[in-house]
PyMOL Python script that loads the backbone (N, CA, C, O; Angstrom):
from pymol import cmd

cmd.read_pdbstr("""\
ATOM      1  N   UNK A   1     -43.322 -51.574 269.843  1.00  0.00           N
ATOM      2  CA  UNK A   1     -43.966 -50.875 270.942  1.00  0.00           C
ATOM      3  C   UNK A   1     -44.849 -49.750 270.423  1.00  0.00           C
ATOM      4  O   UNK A   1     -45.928 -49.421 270.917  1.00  0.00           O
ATOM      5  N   UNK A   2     -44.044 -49.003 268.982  1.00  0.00           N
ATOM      6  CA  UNK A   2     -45.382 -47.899 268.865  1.00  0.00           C
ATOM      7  C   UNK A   2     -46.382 -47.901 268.067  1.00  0.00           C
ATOM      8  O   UNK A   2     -46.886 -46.900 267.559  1.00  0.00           O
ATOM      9  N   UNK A   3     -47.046 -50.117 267.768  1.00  0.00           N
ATOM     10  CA  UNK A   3     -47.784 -49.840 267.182  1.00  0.00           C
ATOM     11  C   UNK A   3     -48.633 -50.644 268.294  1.00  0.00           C
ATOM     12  O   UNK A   3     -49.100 -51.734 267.962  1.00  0.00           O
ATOM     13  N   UNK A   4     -48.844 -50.175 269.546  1.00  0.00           N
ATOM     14  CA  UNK A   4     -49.600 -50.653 270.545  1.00  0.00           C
ATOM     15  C   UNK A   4     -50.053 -49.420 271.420  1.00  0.00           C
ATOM     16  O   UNK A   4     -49.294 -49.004 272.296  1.00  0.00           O
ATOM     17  N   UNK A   5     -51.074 -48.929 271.234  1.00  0.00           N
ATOM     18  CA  UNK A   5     -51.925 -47.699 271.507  1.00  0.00           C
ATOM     19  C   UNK A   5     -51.338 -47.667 273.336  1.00  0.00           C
ATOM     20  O   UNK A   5     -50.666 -46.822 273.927  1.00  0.00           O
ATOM     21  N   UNK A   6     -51.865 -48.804 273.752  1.00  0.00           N
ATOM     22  CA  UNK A   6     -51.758 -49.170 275.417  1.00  0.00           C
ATOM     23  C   UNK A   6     -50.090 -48.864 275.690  1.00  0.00           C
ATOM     24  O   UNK A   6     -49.745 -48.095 276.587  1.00  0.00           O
ATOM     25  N   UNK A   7     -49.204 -49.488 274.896  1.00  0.00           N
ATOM     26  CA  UNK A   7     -48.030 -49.332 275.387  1.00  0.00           C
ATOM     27  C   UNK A   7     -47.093 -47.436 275.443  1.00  0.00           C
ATOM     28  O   UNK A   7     -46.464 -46.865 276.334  1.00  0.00           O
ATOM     29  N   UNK A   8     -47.448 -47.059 274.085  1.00  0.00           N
ATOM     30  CA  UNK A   8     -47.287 -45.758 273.966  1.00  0.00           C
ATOM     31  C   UNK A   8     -47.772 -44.849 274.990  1.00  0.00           C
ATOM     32  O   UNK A   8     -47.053 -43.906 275.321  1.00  0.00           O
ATOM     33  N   UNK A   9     -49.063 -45.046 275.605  1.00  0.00           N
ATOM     34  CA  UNK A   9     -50.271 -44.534 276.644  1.00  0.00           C
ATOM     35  C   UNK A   9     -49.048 -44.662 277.894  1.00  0.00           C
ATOM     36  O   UNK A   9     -48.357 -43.714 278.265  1.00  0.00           O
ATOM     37  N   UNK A  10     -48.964 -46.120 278.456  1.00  0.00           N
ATOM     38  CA  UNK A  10     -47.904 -46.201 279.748  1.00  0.00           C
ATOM     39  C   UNK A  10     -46.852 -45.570 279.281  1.00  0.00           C
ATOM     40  O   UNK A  10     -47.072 -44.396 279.579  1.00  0.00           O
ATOM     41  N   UNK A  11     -45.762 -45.624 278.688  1.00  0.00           N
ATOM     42  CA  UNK A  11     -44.877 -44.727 278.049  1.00  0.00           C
ATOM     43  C   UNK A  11     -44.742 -43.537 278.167  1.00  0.00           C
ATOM     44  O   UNK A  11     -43.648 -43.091 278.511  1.00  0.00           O
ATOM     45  N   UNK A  12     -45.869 -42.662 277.904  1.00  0.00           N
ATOM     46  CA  UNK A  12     -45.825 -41.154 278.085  1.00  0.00           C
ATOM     47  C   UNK A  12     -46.264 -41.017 279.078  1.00  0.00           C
ATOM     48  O   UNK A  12     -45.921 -39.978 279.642  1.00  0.00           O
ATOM     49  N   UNK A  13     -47.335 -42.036 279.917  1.00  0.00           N
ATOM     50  CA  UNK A  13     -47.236 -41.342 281.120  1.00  0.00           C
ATOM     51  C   UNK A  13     -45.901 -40.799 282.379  1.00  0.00           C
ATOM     52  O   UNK A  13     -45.775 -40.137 283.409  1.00  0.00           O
ATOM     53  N   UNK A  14     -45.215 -41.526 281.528  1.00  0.00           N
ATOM     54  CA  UNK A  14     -43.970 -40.937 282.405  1.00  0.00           C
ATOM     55  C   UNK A  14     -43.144 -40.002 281.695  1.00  0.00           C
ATOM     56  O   UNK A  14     -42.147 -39.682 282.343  1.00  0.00           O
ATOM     57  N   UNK A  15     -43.228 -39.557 280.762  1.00  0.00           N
ATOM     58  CA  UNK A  15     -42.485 -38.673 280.285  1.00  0.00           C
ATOM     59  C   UNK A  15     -43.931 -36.741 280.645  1.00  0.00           C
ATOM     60  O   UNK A  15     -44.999 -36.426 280.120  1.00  0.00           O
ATOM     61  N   UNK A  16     -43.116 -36.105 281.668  1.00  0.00           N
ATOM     62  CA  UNK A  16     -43.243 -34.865 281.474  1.00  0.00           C
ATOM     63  C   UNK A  16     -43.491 -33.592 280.379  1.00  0.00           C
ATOM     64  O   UNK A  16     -42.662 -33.413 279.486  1.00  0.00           O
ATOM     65  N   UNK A  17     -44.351 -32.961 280.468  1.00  0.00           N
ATOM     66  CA  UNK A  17     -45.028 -32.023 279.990  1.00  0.00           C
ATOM     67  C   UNK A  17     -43.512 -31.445 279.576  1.00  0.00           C
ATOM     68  O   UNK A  17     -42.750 -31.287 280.530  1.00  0.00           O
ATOM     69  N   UNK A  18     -42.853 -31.020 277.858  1.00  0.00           N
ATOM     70  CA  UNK A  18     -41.864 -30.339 277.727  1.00  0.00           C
ATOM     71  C   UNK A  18     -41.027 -31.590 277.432  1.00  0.00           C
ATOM     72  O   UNK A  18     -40.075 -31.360 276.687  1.00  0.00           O
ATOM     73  N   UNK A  19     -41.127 -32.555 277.742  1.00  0.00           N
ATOM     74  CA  UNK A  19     -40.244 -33.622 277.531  1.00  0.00           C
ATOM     75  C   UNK A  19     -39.544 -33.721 275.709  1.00  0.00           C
ATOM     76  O   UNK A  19     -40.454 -33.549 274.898  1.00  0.00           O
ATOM     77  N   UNK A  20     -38.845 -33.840 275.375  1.00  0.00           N
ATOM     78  CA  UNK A  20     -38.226 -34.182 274.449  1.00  0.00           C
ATOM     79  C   UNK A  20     -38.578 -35.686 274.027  1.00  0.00           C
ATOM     80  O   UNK A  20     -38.470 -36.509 274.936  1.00  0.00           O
ATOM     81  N   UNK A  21     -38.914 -36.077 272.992  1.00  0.00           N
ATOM     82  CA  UNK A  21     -38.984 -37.623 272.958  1.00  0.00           C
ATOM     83  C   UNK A  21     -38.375 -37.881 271.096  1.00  0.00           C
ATOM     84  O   UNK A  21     -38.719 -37.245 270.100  1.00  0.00           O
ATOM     85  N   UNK A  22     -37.597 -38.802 271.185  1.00  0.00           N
ATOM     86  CA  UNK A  22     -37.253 -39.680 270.043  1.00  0.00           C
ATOM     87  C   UNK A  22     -37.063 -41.217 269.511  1.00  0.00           C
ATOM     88  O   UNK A  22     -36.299 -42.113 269.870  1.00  0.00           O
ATOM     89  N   UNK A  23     -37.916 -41.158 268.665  1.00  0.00           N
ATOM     90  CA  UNK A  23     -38.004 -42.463 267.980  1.00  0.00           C
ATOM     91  C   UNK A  23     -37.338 -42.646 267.122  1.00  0.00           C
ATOM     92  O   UNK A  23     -36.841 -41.749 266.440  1.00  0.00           O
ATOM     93  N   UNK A  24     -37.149 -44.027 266.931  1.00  0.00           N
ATOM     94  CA  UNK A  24     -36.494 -44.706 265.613  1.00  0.00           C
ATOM     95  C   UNK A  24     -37.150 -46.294 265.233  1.00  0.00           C
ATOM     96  O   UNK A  24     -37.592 -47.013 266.129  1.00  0.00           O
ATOM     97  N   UNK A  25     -37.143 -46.573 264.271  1.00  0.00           N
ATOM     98  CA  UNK A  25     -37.552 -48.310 263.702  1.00  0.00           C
ATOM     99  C   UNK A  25     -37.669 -48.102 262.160  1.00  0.00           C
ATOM    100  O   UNK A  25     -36.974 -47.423 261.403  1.00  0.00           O
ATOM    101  N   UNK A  26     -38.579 -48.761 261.962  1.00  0.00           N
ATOM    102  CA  UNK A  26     -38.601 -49.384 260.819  1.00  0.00           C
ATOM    103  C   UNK A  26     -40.097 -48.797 259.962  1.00  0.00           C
ATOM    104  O   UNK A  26     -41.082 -48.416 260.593  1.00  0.00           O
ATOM    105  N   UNK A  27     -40.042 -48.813 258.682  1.00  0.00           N
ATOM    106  CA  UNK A  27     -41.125 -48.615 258.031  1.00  0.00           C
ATOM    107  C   UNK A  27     -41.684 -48.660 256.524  1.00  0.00           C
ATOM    108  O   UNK A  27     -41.000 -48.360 255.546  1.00  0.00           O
ATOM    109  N   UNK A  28     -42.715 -48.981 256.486  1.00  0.00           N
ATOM    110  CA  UNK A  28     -42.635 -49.695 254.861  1.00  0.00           C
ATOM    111  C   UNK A  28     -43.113 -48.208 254.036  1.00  0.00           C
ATOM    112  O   UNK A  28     -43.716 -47.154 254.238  1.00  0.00           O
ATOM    113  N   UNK A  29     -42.278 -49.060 252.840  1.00  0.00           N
ATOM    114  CA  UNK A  29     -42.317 -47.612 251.543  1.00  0.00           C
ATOM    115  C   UNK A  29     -44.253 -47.765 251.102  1.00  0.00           C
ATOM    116  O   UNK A  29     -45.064 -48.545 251.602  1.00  0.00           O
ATOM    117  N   UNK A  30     -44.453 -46.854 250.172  1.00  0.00           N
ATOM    118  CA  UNK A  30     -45.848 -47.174 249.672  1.00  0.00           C
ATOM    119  C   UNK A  30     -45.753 -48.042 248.555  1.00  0.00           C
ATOM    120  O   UNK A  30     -44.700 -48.191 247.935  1.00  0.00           O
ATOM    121  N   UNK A  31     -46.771 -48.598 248.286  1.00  0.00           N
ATOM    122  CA  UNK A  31     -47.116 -49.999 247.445  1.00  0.00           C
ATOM    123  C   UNK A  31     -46.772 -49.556 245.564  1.00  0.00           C
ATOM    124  O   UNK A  31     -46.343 -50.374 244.749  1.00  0.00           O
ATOM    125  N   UNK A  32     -46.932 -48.842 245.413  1.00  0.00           N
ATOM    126  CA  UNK A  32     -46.961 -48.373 243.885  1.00  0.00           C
ATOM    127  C   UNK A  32     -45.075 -48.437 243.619  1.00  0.00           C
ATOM    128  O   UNK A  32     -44.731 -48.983 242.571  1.00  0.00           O
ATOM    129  N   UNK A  33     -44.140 -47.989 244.384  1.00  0.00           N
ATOM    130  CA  UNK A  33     -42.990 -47.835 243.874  1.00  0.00           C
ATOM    131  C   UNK A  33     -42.065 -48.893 245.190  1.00  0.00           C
ATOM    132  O   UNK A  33     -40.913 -49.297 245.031  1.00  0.00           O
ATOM    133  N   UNK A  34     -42.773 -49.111 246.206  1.00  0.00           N
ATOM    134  CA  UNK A  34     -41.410 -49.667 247.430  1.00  0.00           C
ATOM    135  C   UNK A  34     -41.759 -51.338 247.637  1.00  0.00           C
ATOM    136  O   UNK A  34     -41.333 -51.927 248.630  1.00  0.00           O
ATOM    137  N   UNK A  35     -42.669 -52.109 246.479  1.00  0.00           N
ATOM    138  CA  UNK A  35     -43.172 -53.225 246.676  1.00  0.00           C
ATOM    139  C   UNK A  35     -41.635 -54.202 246.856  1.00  0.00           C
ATOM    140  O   UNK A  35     -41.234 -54.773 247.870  1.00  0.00           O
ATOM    141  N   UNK A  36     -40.996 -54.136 245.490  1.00  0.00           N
ATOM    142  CA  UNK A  36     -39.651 -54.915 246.043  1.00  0.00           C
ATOM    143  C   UNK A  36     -38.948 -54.541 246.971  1.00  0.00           C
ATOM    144  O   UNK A  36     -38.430 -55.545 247.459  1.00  0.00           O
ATOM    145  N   UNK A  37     -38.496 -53.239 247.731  1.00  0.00           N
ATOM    146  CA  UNK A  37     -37.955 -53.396 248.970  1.00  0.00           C
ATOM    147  C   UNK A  37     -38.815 -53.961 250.327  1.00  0.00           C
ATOM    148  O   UNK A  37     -38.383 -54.423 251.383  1.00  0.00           O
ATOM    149  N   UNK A  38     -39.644 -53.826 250.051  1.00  0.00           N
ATOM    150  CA  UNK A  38     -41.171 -53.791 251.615  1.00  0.00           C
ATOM    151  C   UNK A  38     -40.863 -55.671 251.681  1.00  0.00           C
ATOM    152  O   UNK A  38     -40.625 -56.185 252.774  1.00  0.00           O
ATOM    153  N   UNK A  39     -40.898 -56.287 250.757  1.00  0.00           N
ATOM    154  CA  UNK A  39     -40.717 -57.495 250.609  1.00  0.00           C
ATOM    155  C   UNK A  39     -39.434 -58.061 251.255  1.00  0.00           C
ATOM    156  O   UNK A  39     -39.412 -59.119 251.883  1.00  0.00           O
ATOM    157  N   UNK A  40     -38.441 -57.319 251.059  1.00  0.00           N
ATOM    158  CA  UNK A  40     -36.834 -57.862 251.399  1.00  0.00           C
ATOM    159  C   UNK A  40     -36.770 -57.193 253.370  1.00  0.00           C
ATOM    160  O   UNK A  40     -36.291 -57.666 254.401  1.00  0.00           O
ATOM    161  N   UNK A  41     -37.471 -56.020 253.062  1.00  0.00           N
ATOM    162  CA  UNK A  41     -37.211 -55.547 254.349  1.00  0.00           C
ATOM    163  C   UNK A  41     -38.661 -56.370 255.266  1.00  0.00           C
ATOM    164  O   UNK A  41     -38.298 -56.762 256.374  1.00  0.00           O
ATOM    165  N   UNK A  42     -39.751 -56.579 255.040  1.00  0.00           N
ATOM    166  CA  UNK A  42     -40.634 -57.618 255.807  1.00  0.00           C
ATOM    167  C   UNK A  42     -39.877 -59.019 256.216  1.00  0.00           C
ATOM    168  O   UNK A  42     -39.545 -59.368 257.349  1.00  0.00           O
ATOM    169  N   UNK A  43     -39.706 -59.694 255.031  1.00  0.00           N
ATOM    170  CA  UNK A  43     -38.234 -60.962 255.453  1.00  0.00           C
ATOM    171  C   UNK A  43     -37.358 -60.723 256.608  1.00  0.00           C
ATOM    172  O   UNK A  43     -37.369 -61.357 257.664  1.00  0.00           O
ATOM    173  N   UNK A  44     -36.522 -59.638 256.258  1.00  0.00           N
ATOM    174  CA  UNK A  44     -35.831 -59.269 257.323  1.00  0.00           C
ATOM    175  C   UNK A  44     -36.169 -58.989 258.999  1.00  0.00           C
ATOM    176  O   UNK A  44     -35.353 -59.056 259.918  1.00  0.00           O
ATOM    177  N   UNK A  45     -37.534 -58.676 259.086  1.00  0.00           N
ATOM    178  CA  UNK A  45     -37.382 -58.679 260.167  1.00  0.00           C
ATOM    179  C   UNK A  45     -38.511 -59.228 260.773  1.00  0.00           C
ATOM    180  O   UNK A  45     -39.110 -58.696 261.707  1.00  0.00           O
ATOM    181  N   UNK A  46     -38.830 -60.377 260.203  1.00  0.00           N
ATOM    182  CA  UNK A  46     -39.505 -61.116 260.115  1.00  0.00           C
ATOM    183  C   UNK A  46     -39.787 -61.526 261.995  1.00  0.00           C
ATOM    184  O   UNK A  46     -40.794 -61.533 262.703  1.00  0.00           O
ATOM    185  N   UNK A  47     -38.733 -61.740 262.172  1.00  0.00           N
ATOM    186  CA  UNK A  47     -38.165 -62.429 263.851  1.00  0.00           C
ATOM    187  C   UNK A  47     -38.560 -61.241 264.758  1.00  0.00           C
ATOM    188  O   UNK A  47     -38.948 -61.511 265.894  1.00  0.00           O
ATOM    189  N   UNK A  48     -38.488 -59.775 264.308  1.00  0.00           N
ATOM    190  CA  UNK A  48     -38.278 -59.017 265.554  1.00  0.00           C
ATOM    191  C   UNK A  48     -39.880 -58.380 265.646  1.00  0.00           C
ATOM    192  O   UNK A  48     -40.365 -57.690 266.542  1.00  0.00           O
ATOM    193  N   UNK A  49     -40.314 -58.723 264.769  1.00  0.00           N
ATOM    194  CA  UNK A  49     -42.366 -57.657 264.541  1.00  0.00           C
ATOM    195  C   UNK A  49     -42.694 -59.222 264.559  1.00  0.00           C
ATOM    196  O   UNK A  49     -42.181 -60.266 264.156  1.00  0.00           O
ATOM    197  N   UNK A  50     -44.450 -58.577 265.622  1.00  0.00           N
ATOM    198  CA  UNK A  50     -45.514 -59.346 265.521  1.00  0.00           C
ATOM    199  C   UNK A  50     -46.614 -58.897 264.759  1.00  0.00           C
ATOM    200  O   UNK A  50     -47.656 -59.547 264.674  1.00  0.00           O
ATOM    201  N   UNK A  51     -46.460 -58.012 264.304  1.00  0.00           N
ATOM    202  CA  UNK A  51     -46.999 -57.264 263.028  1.00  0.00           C
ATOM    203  C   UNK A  51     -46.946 -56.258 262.458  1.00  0.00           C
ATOM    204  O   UNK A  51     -46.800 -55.120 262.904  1.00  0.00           O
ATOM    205  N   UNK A  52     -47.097 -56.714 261.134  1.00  0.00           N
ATOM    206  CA  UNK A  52     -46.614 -55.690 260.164  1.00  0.00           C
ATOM    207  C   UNK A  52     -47.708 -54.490 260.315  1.00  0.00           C
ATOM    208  O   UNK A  52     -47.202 -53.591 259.642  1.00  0.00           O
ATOM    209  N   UNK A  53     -48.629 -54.120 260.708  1.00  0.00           N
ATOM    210  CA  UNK A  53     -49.717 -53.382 260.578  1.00  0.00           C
ATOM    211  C   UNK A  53     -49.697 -51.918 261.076  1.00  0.00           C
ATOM    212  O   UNK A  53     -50.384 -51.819 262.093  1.00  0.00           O
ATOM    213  N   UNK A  54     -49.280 -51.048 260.794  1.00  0.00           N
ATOM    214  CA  UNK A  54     -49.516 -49.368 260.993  1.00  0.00           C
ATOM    215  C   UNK A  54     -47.828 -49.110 260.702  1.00  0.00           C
ATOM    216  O   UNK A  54     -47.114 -48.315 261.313  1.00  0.00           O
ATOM    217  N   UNK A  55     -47.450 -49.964 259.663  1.00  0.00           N
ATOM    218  CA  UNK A  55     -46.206 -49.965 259.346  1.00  0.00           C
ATOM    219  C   UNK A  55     -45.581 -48.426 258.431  1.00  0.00           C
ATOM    220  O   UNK A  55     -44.424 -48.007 258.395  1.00  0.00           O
ATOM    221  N   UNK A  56     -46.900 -47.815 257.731  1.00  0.00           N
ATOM    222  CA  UNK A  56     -46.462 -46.791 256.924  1.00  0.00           C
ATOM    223  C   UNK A  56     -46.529 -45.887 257.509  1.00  0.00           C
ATOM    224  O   UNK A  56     -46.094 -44.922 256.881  1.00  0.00           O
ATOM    225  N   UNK A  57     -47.015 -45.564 258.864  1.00  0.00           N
ATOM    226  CA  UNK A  57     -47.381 -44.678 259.854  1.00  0.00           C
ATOM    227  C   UNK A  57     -46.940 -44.959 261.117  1.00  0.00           C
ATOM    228  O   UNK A  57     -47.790 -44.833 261.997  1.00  0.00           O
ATOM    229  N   UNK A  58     -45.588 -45.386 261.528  1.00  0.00           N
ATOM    230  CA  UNK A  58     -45.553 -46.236 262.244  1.00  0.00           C
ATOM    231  C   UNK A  58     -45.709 -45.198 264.077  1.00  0.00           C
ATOM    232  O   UNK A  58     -45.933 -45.638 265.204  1.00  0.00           O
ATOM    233  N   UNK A  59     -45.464 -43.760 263.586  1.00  0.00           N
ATOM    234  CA  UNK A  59     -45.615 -42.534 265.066  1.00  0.00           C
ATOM    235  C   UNK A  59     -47.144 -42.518 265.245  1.00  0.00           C
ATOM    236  O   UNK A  59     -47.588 -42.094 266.312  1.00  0.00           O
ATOM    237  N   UNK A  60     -47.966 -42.937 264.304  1.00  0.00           N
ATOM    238  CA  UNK A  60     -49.323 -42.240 264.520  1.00  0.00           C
ATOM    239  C   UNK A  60     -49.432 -42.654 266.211  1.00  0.00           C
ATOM    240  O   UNK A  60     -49.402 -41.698 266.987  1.00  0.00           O
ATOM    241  N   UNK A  61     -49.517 -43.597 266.610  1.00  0.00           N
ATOM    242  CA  UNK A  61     -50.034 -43.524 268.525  1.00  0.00           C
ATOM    243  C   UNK A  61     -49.244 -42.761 269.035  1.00  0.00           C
ATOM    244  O   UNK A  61     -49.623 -42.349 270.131  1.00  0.00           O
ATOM    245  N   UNK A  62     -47.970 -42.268 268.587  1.00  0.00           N
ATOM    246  CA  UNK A  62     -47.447 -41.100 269.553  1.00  0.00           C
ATOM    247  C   UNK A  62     -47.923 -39.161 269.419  1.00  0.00           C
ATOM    248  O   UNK A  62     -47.629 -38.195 270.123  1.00  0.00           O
ATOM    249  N   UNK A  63     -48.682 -39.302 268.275  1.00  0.00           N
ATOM    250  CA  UNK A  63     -49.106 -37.845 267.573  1.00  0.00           C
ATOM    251  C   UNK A  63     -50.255 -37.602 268.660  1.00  0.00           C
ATOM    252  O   UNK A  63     -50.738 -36.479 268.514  1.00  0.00           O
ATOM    253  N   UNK A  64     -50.958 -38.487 269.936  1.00  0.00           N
ATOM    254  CA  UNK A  64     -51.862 -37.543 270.653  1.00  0.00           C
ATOM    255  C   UNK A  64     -51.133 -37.046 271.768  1.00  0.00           C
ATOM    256  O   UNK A  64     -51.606 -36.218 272.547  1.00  0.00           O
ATOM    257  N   UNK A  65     -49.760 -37.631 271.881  1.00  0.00           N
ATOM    258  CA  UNK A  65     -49.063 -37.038 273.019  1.00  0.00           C
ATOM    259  C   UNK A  65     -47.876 -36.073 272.322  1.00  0.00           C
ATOM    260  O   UNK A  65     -47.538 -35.134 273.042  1.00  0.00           O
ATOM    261  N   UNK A  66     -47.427 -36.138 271.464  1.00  0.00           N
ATOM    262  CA  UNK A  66     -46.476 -35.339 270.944  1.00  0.00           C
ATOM    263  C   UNK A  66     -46.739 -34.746 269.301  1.00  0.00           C
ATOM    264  O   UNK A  66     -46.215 -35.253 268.309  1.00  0.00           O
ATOM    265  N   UNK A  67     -47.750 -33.460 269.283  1.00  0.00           N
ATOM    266  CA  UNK A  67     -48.382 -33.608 268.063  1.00  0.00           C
ATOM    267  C   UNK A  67     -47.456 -32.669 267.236  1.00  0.00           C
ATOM    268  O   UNK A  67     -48.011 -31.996 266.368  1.00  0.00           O
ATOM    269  N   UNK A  68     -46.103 -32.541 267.400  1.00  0.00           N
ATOM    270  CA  UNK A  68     -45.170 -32.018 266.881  1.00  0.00           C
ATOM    271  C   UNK A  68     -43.981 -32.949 266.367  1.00  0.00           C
ATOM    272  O   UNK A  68     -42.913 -32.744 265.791  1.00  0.00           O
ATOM    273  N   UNK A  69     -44.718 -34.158 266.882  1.00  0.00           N
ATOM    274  CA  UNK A  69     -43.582 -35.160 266.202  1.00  0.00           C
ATOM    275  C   UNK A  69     -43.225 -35.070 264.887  1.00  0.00           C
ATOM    276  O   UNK A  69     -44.168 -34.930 264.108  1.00  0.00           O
ATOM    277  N   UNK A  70     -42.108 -35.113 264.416  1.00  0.00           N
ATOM    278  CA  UNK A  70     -41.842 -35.196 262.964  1.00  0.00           C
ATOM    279  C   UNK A  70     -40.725 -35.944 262.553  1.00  0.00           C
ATOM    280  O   UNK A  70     -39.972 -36.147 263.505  1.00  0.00           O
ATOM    281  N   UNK A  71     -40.273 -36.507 261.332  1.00  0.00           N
ATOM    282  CA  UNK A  71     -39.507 -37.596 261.233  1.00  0.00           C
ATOM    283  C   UNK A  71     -38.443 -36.724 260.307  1.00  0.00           C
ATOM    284  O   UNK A  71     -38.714 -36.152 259.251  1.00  0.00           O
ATOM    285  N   UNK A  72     -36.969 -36.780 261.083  1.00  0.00           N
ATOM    286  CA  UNK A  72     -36.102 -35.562 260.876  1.00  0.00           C
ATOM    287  C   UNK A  72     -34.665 -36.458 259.994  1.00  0.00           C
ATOM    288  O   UNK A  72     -33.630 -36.018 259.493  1.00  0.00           O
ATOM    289  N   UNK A  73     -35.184 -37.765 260.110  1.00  0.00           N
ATOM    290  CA  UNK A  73     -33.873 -38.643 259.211  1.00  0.00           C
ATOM    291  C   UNK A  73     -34.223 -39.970 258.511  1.00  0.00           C
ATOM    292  O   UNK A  73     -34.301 -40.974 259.220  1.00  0.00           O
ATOM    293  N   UNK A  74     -34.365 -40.035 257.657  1.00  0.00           N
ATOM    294  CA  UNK A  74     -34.509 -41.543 257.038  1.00  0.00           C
ATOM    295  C   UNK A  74     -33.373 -42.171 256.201  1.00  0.00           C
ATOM    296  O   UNK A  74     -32.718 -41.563 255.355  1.00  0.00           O
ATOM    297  N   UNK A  75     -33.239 -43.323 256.508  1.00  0.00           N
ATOM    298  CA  UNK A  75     -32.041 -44.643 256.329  1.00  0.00           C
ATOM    299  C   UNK A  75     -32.959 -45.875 255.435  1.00  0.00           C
ATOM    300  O   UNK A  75     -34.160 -46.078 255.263  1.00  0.00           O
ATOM    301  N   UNK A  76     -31.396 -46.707 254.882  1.00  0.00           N
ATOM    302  CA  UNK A  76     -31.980 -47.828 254.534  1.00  0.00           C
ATOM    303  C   UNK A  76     -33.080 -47.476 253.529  1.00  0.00           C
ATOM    304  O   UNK A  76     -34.228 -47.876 253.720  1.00  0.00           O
ATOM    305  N   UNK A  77     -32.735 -46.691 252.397  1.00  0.00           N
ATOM    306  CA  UNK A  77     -33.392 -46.553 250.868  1.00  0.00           C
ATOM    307  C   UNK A  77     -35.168 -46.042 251.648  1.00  0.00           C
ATOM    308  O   UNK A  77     -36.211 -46.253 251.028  1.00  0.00           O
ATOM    309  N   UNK A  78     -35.145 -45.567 252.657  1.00  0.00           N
ATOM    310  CA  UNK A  78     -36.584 -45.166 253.381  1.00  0.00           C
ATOM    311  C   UNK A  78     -37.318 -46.156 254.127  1.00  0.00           C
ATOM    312  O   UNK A  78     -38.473 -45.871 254.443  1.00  0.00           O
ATOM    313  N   UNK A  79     -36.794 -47.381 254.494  1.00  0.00           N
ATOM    314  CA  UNK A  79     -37.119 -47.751 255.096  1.00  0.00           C
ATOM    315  C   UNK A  79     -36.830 -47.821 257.027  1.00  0.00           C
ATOM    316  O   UNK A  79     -37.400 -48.405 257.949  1.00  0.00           O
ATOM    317  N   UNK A  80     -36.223 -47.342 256.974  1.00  0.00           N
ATOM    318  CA  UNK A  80     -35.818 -47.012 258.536  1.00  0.00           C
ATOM    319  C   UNK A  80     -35.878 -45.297 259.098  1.00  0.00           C
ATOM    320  O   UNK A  80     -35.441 -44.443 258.326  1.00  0.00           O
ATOM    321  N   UNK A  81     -36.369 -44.922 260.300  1.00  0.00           N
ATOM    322  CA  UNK A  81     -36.036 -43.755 260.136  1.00  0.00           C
ATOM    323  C   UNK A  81     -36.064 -43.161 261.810  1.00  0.00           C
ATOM    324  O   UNK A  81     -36.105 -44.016 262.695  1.00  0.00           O
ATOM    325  N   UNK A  82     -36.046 -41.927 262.138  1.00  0.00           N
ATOM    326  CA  UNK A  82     -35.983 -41.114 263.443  1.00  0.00           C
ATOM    327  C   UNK A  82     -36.653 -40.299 263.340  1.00  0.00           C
ATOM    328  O   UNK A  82     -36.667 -39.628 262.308  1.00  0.00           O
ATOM    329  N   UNK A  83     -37.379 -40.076 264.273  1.00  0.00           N
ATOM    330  CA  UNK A  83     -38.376 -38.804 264.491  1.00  0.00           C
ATOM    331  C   UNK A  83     -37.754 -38.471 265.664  1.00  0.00           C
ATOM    332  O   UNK A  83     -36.925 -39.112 266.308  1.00  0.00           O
ATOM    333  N   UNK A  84     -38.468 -36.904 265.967  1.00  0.00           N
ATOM    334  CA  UNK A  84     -37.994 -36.036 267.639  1.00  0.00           C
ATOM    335  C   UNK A  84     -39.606 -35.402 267.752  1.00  0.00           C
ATOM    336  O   UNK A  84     -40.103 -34.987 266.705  1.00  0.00           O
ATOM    337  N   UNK A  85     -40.303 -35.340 268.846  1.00  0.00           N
ATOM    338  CA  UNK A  85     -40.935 -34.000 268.948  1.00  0.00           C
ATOM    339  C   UNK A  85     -40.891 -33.697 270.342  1.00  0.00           C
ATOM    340  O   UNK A  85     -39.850 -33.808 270.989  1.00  0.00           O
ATOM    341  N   UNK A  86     -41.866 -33.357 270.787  1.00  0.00           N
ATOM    342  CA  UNK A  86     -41.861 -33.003 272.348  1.00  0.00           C
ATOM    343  C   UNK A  86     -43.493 -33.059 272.970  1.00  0.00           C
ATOM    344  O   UNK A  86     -44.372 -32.534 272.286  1.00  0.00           O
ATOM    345  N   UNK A  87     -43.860 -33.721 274.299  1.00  0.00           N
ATOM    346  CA  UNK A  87     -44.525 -33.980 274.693  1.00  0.00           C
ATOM    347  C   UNK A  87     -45.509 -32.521 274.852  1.00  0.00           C
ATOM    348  O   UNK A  87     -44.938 -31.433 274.778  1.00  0.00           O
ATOM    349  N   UNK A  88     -46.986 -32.585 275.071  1.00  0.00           N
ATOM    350  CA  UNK A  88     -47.815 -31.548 275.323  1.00  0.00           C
ATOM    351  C   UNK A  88     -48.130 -31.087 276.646  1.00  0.00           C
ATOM    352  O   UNK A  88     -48.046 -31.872 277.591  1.00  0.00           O
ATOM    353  N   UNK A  89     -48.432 -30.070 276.786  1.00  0.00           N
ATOM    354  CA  UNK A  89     -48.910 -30.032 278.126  1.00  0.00           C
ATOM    355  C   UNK A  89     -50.514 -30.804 278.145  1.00  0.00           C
ATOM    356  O   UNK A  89     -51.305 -30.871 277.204  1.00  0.00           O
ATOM    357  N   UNK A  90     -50.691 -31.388 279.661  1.00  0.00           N
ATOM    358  CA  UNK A  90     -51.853 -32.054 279.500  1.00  0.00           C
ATOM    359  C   UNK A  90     -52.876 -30.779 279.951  1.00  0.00           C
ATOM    360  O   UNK A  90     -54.097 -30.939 279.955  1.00  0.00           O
TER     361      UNK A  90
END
""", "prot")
cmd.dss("prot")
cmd.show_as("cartoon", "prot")
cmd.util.cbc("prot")
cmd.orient("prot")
């Protein structure tokens, strides 16, 4: 869902000015050192993504509504992780 500009867009429109918001999924390491995990963890979830694409960035569509987002836990050798921030006033 948050690598679909449109879906994130409907999404916050319902979340309130002050709102609290938190994410979690999945995300690939960078290419120079996380090539053998990005590989085992792409396999893996092969079934649940229709694409791999804004995978290393995976909050960027939520940073125009919550530009305090930040990613406060990472799992799974860095490939999984949670962010929190809070919505803006419009």
């Amino acid at each position: 869902m948050l690598q679909n500009k449109r879906a994130a867009s409907h999404l916050m429109r319902h979340a309130k000015p002050g709102a609290r918001v938190a994410v979690g999924g999945m995300k690939f390491l960078p290419w120079w050192w996380g090539a053998p995990i990005k590989l085992i963890t792409g396999y893996r979830t092969r079934h649940c993504l229709t694409t791999y694409r804004g995978l290393r960035a995976p909050c960027a569509p939520l940073l125009a509504y919550c530009p305090d987002l930040k990613v406060i836990e990472i799992f799974h050798l860095g490939t999984s992780y949670v962010a929190a921030g809070t919505v803006r006033a419009v």
